[in-house]
ZALO-354757 format. One line per field, with one value per residue (C-alpha): x, y, z; residue number from 1; residue in three letters. Coordinates in nm, 3 decimals, always signed. Example, Ala and Ser with C-alpha at 12.3 -4.5 7.8 and 13.67 -1.06 7.14 Angstrom:
! residues 2
c1 <- (+1.230	+1.367)
c2 <- (-0.450	-0.106)
c3 <- (+0.780	+0.714)
resi <- (1	2)
resn <- (ALA	SER)
This chain:
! residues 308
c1 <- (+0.000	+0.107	+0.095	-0.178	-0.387	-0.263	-0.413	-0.765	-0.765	-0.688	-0.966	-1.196	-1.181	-1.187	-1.544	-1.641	-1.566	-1.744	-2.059	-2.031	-1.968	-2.289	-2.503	-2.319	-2.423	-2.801	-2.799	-2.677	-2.977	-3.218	-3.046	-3.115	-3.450	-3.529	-3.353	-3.624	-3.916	-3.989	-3.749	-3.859	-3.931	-3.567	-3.329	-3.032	-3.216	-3.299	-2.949	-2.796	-2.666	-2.717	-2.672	-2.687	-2.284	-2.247	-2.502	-2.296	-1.933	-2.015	-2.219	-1.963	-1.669	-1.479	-1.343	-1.541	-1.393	-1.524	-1.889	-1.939	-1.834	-2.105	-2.347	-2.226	-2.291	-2.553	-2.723	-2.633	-2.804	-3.122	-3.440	-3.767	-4.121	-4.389	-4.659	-4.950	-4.819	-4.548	-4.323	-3.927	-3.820	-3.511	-3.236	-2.977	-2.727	-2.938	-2.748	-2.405	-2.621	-2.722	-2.385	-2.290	-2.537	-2.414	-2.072	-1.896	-1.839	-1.729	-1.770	-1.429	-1.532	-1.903	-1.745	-1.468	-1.762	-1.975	-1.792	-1.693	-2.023	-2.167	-1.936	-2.074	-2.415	-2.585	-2.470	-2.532	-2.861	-3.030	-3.067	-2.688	-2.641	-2.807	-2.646	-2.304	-2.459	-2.524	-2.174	-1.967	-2.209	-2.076	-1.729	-1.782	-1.852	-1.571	-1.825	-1.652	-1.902	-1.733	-1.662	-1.844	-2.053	-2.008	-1.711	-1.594	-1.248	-1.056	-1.269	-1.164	-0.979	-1.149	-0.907	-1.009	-1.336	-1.256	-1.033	-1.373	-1.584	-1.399	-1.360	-1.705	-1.772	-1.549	-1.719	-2.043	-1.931	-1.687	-1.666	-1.645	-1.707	-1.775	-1.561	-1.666	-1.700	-1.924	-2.200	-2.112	-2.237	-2.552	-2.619	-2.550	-2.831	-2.885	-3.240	-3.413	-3.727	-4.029	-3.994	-4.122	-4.112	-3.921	-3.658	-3.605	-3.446	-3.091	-3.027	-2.817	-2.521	-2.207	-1.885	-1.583	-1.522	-1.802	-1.842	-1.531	-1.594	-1.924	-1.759	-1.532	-1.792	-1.997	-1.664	-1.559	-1.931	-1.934	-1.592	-1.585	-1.384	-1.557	-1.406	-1.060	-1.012	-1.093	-1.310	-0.968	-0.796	-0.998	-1.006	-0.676	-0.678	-0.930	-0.713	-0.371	-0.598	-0.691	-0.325	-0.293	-0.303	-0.575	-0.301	-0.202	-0.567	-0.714	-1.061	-1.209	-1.040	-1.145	-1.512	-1.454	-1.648	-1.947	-2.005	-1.909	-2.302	-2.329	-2.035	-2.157	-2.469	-2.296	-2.085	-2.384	-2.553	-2.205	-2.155	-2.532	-2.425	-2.127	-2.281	-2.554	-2.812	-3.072	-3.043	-3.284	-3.177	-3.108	-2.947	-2.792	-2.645	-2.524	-2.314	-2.149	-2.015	-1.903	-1.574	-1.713	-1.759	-1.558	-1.222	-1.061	-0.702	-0.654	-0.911	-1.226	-1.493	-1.596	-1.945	-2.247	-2.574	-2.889	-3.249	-3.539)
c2 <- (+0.000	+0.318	+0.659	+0.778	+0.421	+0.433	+0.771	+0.734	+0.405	+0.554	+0.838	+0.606	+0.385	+0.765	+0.828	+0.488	+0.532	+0.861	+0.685	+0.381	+0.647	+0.843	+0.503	+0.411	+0.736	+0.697	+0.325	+0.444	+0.711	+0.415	+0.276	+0.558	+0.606	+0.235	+0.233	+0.457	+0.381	+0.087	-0.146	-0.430	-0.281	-0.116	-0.257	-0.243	-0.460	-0.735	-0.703	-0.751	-0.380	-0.128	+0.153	+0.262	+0.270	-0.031	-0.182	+0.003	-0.080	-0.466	-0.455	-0.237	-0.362	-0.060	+0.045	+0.274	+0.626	+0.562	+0.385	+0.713	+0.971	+0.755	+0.825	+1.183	+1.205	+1.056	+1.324	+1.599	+1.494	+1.336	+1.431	+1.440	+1.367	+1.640	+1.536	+1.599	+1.476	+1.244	+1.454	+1.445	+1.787	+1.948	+1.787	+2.024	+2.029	+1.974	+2.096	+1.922	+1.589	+1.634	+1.634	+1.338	+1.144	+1.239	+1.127	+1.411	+1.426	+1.221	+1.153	+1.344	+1.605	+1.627	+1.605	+1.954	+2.126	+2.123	+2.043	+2.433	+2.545	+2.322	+2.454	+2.758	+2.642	+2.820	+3.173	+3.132	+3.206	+2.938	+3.150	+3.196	+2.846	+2.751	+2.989	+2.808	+2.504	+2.623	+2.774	+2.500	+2.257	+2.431	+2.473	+2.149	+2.059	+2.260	+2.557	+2.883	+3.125	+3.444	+3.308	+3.373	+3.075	+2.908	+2.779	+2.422	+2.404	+2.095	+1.909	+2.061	+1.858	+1.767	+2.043	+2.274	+2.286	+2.267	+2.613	+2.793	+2.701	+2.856	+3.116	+3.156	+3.122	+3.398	+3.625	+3.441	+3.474	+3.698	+3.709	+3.334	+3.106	+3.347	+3.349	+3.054	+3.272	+3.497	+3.218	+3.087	+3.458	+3.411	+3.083	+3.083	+3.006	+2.877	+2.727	+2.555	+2.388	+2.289	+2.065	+1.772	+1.383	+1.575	+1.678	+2.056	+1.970	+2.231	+2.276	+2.489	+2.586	+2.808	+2.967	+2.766	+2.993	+3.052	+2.645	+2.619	+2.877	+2.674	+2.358	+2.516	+2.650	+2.320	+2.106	+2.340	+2.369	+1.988	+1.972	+1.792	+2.014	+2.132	+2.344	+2.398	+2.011	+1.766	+1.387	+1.230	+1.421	+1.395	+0.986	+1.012	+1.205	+0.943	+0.663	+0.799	+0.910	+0.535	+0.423	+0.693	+0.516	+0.656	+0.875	+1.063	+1.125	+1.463	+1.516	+1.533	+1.224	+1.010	+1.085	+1.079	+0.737	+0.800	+1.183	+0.951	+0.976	+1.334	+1.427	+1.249	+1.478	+1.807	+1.712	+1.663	+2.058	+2.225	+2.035	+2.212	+2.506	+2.572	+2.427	+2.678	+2.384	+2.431	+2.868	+3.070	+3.164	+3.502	+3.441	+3.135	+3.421	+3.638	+3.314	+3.271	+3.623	+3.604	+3.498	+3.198	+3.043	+2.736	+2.740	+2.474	+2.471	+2.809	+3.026	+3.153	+3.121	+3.422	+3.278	+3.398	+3.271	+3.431	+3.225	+3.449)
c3 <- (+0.000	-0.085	+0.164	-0.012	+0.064	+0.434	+0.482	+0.315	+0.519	+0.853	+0.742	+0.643	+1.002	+1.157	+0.970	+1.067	+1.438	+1.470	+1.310	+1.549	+1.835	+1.774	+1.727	+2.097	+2.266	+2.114	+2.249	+2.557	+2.549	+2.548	+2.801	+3.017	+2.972	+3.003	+3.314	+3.511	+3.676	+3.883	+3.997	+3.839	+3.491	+3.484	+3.214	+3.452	+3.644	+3.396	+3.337	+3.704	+3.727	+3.951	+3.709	+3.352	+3.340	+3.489	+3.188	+2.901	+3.072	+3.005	+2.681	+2.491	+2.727	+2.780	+3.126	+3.377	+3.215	+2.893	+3.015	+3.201	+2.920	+2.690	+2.978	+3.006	+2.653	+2.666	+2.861	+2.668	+2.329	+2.517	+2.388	+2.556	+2.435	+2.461	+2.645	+2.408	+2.006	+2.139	+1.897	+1.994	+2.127	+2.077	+2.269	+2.491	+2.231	+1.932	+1.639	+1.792	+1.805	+1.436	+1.372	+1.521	+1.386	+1.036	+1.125	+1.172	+1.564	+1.775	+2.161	+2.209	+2.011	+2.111	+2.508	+2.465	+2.275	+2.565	+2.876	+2.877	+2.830	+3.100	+3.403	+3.344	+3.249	+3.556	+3.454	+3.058	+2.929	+2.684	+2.431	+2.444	+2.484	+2.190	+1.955	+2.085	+2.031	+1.626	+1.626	+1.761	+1.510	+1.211	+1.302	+1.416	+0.997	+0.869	+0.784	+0.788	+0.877	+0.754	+0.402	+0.128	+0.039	+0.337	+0.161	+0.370	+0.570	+0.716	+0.987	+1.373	+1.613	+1.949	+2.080	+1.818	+1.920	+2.288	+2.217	+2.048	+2.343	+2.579	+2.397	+2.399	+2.762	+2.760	+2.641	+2.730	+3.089	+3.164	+3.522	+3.535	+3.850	+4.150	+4.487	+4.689	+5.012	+4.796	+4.742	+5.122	+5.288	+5.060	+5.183	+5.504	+5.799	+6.125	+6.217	+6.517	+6.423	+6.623	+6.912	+6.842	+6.969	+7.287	+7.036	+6.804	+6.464	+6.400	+6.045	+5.870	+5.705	+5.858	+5.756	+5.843	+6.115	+6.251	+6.284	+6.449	+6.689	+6.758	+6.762	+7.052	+7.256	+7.263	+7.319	+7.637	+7.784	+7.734	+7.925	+8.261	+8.387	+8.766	+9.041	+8.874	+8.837	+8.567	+8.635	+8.598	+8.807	+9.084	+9.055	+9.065	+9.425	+9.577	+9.462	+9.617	+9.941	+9.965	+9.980	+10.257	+10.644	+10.859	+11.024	+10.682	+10.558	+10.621	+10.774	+10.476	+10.297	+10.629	+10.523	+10.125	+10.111	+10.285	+10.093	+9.784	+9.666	+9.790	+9.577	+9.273	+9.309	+9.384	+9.030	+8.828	+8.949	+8.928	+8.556	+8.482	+8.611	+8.496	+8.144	+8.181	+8.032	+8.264	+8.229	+8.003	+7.697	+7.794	+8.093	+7.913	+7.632	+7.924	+8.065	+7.750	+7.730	+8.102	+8.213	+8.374	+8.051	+8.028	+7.860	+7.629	+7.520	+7.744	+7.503	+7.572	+7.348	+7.123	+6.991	+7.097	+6.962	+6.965	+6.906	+6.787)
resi <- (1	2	3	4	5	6	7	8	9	10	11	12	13	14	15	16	17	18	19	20	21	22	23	24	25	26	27	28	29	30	31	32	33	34	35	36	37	38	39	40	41	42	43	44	45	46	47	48	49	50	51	52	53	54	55	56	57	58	59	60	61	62	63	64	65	66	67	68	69	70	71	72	73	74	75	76	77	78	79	80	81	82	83	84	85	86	87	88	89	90	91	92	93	94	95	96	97	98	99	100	101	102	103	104	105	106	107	108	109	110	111	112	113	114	115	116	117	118	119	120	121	122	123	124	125	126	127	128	129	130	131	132	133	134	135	136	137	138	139	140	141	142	143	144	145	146	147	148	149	150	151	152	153	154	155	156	157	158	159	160	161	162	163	164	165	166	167	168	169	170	171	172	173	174	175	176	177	178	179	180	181	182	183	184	185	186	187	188	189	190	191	192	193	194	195	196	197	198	199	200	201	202	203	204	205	206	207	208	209	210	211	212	213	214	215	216	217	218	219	220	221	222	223	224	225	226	227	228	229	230	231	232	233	234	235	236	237	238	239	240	241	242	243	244	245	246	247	248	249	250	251	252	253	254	255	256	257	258	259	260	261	262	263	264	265	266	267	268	269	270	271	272	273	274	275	276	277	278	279	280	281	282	283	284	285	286	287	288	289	290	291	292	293	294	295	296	297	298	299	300	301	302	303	304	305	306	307	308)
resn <- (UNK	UNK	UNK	UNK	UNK	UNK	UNK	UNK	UNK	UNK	UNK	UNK	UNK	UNK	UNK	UNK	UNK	UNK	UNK	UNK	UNK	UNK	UNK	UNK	UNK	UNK	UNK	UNK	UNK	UNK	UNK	UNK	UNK	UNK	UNK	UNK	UNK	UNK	UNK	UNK	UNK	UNK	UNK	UNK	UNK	UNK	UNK	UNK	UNK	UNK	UNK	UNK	UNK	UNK	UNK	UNK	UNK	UNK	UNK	UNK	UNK	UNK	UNK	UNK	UNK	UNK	UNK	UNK	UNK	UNK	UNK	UNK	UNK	UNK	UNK	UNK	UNK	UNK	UNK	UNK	UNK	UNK	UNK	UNK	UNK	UNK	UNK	UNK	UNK	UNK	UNK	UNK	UNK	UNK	UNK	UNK	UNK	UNK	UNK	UNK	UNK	UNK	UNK	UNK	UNK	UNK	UNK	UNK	UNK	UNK	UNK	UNK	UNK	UNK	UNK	UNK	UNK	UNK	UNK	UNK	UNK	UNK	UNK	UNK	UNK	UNK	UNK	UNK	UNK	UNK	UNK	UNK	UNK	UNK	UNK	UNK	UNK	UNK	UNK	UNK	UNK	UNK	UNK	UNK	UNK	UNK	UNK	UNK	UNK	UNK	UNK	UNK	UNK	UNK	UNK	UNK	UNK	UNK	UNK	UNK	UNK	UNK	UNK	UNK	UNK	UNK	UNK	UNK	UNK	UNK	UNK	UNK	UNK	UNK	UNK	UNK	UNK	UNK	UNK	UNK	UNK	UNK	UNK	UNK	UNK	UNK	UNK	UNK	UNK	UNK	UNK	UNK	UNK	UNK	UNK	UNK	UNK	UNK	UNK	UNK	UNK	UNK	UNK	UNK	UNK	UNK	UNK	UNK	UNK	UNK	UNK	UNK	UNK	UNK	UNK	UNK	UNK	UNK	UNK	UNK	UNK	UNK	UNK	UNK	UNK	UNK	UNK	UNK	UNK	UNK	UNK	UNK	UNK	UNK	UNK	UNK	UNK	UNK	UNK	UNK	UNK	UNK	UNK	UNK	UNK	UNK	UNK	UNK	UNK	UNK	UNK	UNK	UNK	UNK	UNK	UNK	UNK	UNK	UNK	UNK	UNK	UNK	UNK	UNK	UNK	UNK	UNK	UNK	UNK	UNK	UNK	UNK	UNK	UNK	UNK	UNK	UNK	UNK	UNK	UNK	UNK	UNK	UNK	UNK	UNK	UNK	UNK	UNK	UNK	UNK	UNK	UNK	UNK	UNK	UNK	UNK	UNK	UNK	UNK	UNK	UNK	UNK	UNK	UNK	UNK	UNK	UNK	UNK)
């Protein structure tokens, strides 16, 4: 074979592979929606799989990467029925499936078109979306819009068309992804719900700072920690008393065992005092800001909450 028959061969298995791609990604569409419903009526199931990748990973027998970018796919070039006619509507990327189904995209293609377009699919318009979608189609077909004619050019590259979408989202979206600690301030909340089965649901969602000052408070009002001397500590004085002889024990050590249940008690109300669980909330709030507030790792804790 010459170099001339070695290239039209390796073009020809190129236009082949696109074509088998695109009739993959549509199987892998039925797949999907056959895979819904019930249980029992789900494909996977009848198939022993848990999930639609797991179905196409051993039918096609390709690894897990490339079952899920045939699912990801997939997705993207899905089209829904309407209700009333039954009639397909227009898929996501419609003109980039078209083009696929002639032959003249492939899954790596059809995946840089749009993976740009979908990390910023939240702050892109579908108007704009779908006059990408036409753009990257023809680009996508070797249409050169600004010639006269419409006069064809060589078929794009995967990266080619990777390159014009961001370009697009660009200029689409040129402020890009915004500040995580923007979007945390905005979502941020703190809720107590109704009490109910003895119990009041706490939901929300805090700042990292403001949960670890939380985190702090409840860790040193939750501390054992009771007239200037910890649970341990304490066991450890009874247990060196009781090696003491009678002689050596102070007053208070020679009656130790028989205040033993007294003791117990006295811990337990100085724990819920000095834990400030059985106070109002107000005078709960003022506790918190006082000095007597319990202290872990030598701080004080800053946090103050406030239930309205």
């Amino acid at each position: 074979m010459s170099d001339a028959d070695v290239a039209e061969l390796l073009a020809a298995a190129g236009r082949v592979q696109r074509r088998m791609e695109g009739v993959q990604v549509e199987a892998t569409v039925q797949v999907g929606d056959r895979s819904a419903g019930l249980k029992e009526e789900r494909m996977t199931t009848r198939y022993g799989c848990a999930k639609p990748a797991d179905l196409v990973r051993m039918l096609v027998g390709t690894d897990t990467r490339g079952a899920a970018r045939l699912v990801r796919a997939a997705r993207l070039v899905r089209r829904d029925r309407g209700i009333t006619d039954g009639v397909f509507l227009p898929a996501r990327y419609q003109a980039l499936r078209e083009v696929m189904v002639d032959g003249d995209l492939g899954l790596a293609g059809l995946l840089a078109a749009t993976d740009p377009i979908e990390q910023s699919a939240r702050r892109i318009s579908d108007e704009n979306r779908v006059e990408a979608d036409r753009q990257l189609a023809d680009f996508a077909r070797g249409i050169d819009a600004g010639a006269d004619g419409d006069a064809p050019r060589p078929v794009p590259l995967p990266e080619d068309l990777g390159v014009l979408a961001r370009v697009m989202v660009a200029y689409l979206d040129p402020d890009g992804a915004e500040p995580a600690e923007e979007a945390a301030m905005r979502g941020r909340y703190f809720s107590i719900g109704k009490v109910k089965d003895g119990a009041a649901p706490v939901r929300g969602s805090l700042l990292p700072e403001v949960a670890a000052q939380l985190a702090l408070l409840i860790d040193s009002l939750l501390n054992p920690k009771v007239n200037g001397g910890t649970t341990r500590n304490r066991a450890a004085s009874r247990r060196t008393a009781r090696r003491r002889t009678p002689e050596q024990r102070t007053p208070e050590q020679r009656t130790g065992n028989r205040r033993t249940g007294n003791r117990r008690t006295g811990n337990r109300r100085a724990l819920a005092g000095e834990c400030g669980s059985s106070l109002p909330p107000m005078k709960r709030q003022t506790k918190a800001r006082s000095s007597p507030t319990p202290a872990r790792g030598g701080r004080k804790c800053m946090t103050l909450w406030r239930r309205s």
